[in-house]
C-alpha positions as CSV (number, residue, x, y, z in Angstrom):
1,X,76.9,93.8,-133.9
2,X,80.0,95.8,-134.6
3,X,81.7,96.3,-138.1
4,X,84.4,93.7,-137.2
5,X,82.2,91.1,-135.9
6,X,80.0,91.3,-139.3
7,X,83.5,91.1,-141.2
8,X,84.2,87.9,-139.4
9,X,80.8,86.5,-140.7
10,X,81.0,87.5,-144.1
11,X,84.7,85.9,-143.9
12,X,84.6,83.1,-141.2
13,X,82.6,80.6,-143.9
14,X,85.0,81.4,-146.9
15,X,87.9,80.8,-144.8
16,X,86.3,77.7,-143.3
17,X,85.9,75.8,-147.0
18,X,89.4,76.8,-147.5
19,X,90.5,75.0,-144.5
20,X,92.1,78.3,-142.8
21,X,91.4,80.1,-139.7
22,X,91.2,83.4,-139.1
23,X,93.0,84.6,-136.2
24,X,92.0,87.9,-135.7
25,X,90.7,91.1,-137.4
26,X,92.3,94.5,-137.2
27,X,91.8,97.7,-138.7
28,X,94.8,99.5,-138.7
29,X,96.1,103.0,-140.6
30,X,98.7,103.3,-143.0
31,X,99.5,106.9,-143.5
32,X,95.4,108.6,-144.3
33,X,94.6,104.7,-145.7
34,X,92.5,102.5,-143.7
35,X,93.8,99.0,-144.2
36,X,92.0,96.1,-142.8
37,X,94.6,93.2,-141.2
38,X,93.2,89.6,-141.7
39,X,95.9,87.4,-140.3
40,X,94.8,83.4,-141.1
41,X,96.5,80.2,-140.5
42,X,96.2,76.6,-141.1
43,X,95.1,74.2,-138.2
44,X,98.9,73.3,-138.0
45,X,99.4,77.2,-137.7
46,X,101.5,77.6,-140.9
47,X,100.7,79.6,-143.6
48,X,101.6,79.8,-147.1
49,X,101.8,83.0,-150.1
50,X,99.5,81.3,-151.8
51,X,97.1,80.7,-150.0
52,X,97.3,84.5,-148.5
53,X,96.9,85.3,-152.0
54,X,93.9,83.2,-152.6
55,X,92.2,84.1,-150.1
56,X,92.8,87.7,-150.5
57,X,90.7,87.9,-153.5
58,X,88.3,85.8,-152.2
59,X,87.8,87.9,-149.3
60,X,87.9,91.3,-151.5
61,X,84.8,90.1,-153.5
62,X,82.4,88.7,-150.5
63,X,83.2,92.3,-148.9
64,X,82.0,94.3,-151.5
65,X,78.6,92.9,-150.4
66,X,79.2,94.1,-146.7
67,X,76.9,97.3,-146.4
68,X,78.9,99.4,-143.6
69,X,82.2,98.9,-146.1
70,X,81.1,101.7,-147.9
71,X,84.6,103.7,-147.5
72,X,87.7,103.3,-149.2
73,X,89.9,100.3,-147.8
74,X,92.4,97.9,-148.9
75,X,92.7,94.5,-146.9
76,X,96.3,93.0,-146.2
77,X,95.8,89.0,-145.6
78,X,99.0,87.5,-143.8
79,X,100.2,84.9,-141.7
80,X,99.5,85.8,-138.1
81,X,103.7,85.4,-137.9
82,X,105.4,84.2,-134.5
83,X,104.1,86.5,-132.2
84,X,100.1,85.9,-132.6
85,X,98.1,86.6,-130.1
86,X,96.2,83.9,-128.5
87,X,92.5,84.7,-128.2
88,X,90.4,82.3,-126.6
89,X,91.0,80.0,-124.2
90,X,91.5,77.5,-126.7
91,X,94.4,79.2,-128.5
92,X,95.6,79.2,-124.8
93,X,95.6,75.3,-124.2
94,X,97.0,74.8,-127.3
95,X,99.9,76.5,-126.5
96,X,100.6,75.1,-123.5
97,X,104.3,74.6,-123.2
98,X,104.9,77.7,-125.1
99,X,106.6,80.9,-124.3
100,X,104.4,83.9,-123.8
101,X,104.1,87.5,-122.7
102,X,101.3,88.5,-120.7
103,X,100.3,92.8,-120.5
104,X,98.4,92.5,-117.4
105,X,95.2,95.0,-116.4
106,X,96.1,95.7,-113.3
107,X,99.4,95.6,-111.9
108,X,100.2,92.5,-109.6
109,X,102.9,91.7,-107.8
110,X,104.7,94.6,-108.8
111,X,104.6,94.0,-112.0
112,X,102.2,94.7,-115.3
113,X,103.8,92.2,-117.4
114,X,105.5,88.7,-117.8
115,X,107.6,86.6,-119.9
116,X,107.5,82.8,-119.3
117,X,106.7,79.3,-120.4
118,X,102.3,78.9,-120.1
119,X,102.0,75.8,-117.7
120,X,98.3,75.9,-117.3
121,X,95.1,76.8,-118.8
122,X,92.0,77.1,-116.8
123,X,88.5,79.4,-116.3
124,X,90.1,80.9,-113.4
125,X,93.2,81.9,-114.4
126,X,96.7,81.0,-116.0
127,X,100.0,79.7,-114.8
128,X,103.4,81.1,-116.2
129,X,107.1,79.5,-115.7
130,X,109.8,82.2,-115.3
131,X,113.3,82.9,-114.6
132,X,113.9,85.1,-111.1
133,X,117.6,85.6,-111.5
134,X,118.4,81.6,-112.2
135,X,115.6,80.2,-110.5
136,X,112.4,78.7,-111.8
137,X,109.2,80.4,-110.3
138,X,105.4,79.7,-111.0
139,X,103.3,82.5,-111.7
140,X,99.2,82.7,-110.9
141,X,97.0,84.9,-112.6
142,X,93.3,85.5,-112.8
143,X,92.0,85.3,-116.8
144,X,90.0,88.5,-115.6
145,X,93.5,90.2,-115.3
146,X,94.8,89.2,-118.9
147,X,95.1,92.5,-121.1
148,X,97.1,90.6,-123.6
149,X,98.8,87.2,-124.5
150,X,101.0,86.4,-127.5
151,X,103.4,84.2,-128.1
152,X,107.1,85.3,-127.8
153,X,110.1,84.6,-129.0
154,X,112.7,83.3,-126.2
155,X,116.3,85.2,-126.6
């Protein structure tokens, strides 16, 4: 079990009676501090200061009981803002409809990324809407092929 994924259990139960969900877990260096992102949302995917706040001191005292956290840290709890990345295939299907960018593994097509409207979620793969010049065009590619998806914000 890596250091993240016992993180997530110390956190995951805590966040749980609070109604939030944590999207992801990051650990992240700012200047020689290590600082560990915990980006959370509500079901709705908003987030309040409050409840960042909340949860932030929550989280600070179930990790002092986390054996392998015996370094200095600082946690930075936050919203997981308008570019989140979608993790599971779930976060996918939910956003169905949305715009997204996609950093693929391997090139295809030409190309190692794409912008576009996600029109379909399935094991196999993904389908993306996008703009060739002013034309609609569908997109196919194979989940084993996703580096990265996030949401994006459409100029």
């Amino acid at each position: 079990m890596s250091n993240l994924d016992k993180i997530r259990a110390v956190l995951e139960p805590i966040a749980s009676e609070n109604q939030v969900l944590i999207n992801d877990l990051i650990w992240r260096n700012d200047g020689s501090e290590k600082v560990l992102e915990i980006p959370i949302m509500f079901e709705d995917k908003t987030m309040d200061l409050e409840t960042c706040g909340k949860l932030s001191s929550l989280f600070i005292d179930a990790l002092e009981d986390v054996d392998s956290m015996n370094f200095d840290y600082s946690i930075d709890v936050c919203s997981p803002g308008a570019e989140r990345l979608l993790n599971s295939k779930a976060d996918m299907e939910d956003e169905i409809g949305s715009y997204v960018y996609v950093k693929f593994k391997n090139p295809t097509a030409g190309s190692h990324e794409i912008y576009g409207e996600l029109k379909s979620v399935t094991d196999e793969g993904i389908s993306i809407e996008y703009l060739e010049k002013t034309r609609k065009k569908l997109f196919e590619l194979a989940t084993d092929n996703i580096g990265l998806i996030r949401l994006a914000i459409k100029f």
